[in-house]
N, C-alpha and C positions, 0 to 999 in steps of 0.2 A: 765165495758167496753162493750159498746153496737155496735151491728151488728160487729161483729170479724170477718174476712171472713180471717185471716193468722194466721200464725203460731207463730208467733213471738213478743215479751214479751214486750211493751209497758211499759217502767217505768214510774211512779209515781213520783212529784216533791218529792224532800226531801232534805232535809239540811246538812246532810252527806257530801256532797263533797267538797262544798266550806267549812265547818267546819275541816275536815284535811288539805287542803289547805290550810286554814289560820294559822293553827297549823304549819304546815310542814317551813310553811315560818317566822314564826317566832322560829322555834328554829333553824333552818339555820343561821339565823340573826344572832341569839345569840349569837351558838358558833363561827362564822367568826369574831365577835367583839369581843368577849373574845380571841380568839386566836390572833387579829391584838392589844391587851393589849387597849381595850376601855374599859373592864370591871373586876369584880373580884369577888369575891364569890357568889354576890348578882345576877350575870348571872348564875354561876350554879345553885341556887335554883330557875330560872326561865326554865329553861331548863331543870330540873326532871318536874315539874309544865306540861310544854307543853310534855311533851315524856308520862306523866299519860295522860293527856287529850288526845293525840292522839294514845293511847292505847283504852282508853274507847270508843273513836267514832268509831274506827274499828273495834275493835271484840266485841263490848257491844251493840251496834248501828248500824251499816251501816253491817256489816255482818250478823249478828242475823237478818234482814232485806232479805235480800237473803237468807236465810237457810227458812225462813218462807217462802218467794213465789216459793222456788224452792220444798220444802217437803210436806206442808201444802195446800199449794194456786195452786199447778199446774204449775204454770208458764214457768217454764221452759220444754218444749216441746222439742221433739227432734233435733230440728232447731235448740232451743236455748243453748242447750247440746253441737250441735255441733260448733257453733260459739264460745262458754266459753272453747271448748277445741282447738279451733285455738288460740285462747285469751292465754291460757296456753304454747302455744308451741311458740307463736311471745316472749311471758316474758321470758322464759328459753333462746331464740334465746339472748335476749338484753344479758340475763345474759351470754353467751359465750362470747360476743365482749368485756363481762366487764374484764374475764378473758385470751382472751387473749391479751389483753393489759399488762399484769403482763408478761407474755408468751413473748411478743415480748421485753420487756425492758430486762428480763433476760439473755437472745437468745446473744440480743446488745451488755450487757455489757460481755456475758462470751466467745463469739466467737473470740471477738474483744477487748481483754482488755486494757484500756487506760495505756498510763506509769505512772499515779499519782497513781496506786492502784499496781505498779510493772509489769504490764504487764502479769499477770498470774491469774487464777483462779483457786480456790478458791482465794480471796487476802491475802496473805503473811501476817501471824500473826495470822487468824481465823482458832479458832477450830470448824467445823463446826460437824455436828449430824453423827453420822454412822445410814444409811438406812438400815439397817438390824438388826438394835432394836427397839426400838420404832415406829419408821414411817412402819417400817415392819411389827409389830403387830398390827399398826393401819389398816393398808393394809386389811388386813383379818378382821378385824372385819368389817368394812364397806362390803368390802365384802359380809359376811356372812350378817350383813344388810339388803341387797338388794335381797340377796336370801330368808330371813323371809319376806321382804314387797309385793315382788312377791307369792311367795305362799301364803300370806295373800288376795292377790287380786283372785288369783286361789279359795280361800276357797268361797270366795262373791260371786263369780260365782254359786259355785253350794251351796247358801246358810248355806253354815256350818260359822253360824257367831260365833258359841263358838270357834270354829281354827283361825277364826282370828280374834279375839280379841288376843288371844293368842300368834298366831306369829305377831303382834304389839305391845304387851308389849317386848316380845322378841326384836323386833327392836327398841323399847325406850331402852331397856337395852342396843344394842347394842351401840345405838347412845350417852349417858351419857356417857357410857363406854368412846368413843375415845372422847367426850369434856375434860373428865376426864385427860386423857392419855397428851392431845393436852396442857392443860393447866401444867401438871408438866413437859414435855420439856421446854418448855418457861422458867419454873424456873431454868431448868438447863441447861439453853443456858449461851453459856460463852461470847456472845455479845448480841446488841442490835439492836433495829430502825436506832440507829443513827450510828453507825459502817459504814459507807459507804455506798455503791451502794448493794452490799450483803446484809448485812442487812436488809434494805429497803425494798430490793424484798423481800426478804426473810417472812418479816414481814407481809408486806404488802399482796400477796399472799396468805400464811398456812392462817393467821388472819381473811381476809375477807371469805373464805372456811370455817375456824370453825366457824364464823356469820350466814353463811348460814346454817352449820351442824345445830344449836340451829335454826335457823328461821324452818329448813323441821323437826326438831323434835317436836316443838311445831305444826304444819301440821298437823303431824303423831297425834298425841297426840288429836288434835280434833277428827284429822278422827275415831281415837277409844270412844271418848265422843258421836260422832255421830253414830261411829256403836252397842252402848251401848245403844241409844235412837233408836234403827232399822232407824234412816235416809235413810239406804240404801237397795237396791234390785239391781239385775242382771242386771236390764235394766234402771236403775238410779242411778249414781252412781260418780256423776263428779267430785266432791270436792275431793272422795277418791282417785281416778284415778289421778286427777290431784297433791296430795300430793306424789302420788309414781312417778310418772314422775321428780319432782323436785327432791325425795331423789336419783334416778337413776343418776339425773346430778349434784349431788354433789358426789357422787360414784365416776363418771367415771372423775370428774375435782380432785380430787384427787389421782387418776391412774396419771395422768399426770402430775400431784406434784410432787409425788412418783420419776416417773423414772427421771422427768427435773431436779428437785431441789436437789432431794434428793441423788439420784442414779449418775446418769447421769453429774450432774455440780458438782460434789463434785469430777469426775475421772477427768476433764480435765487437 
């Protein structure tokens, strides 16, 4: 890159983009056709196919591609540090409007309950969860969490990277932990998806929340492969920073499970 007279990161053509793109849109495809019954088995084994393929281009490929220009090659200067953690906080931003969409359908149906469901909530016949078992233990361990990824990032700060390597196994532990926890409720749920409007939310909500719990685990889980390989120092450090931001707002989007769903809609 000759006569550079700024700061800021000039990328390189590469084939990465349009390569998940076309991924993305074809296992879209898929499953909208396999669900409108155009297809049958033979689309799920094209749909593991492209969910491999668009695994590999992403974290094999197109990211291993940014960990190089940002660790090895420089690239990323403090301009561009700051721009990828606007970048970080516009995606988390999406991610709130995603939940509270679940927030407002909840809100609809429990404030206002329709007479096909009896006119009351919980609706008449559901056994739903006591929040002070399970959801309540989950409570705390997230929690607890968020308190090991923060001091993990405290530790980076002042270079003690055996503490956090360490309190980030801790918060992998934590986090397996409540996927753990999260998937035997479900077995001992005494309804389903399809139980109504309760249901629904219900599922739909916890569900896409423990999706993201495994997406900021596997994060986390880099960010320790990368603090294992020194990726990081004090004053470089975005990918880590930006994986603890995520697990914070799944933390605190689970606070508000807790008390809406759990707490809070099961008293009215």
């Amino acid at each position: 890159m000759k006569n550079k007279t700024h700061l800021f990161h000039i990328v390189t053509p590469s084939p990465w983009p349009i390569l998940v793109s076309v991924s993305s849109v074809l296992l879209t495809t898929s499953i909208v056709m396999y669900l409108h019954k155009f297809g049958n088995l033979l689309f799920i084994k094209f749909e593991i196919l492209y969910i491999l393929f668009l695994l590999i281009v992403l974290f094999g490929l197109w990211w291993y591609d940014i960990i190089i220009e940002g660790t090895y090659q420089g690239f990323h200067t403090s301009i561009v540090q700051k721009n990828l953690k606007i970048g970080v906080v516009l995606f988390i931003i999406s991610e709130i409007m995603f939940f509270i969409s679940f927030f407002w359908a909840f809100f609809h149906s429990s404030l206002a309950p329709t007479i096909q469901i009896g006119a009351i909530w919980p609706p008449k016949g559901l056994l739903v969860f006591n929040a002070f078992g399970v959801p309540l233990l989950n409570t705390f361990i997230l929690l607890s969490s968020g308190i090991c990824v923060t001091a993990s990032h405290h530790f980076l700060l002042n270079e003690n990277y055996k503490k956090v390597m360490e309190t980030l196994v801790l918060t992998l532990i934590f986090a397996i932990s409540f996927t753990f926890l999260q998937i035997l409720e479900y077995f001992d749920a005494t309804f389903d998806i399809s139980d109504g409007i309760y249901g629904s939310i219900f599922f739909l909500a916890t569900g896409f929340h423990g999706f993201h719990v495994i997406i900021g685990s596997i994060f986390l889980f880099i960010s320790l492969l990368r603090t294992f390989y020194l990726h990081f120092n004090k004053n470089h450090h975005v990918g880590f920073e930006a994986a603890i931001w995520y697990w914070h707002f799944v933390d605190v989007v689970w606070l508000f499970l807790f008390v809406v769903i759990y707490w809070w809609g099961n008293k009215i």
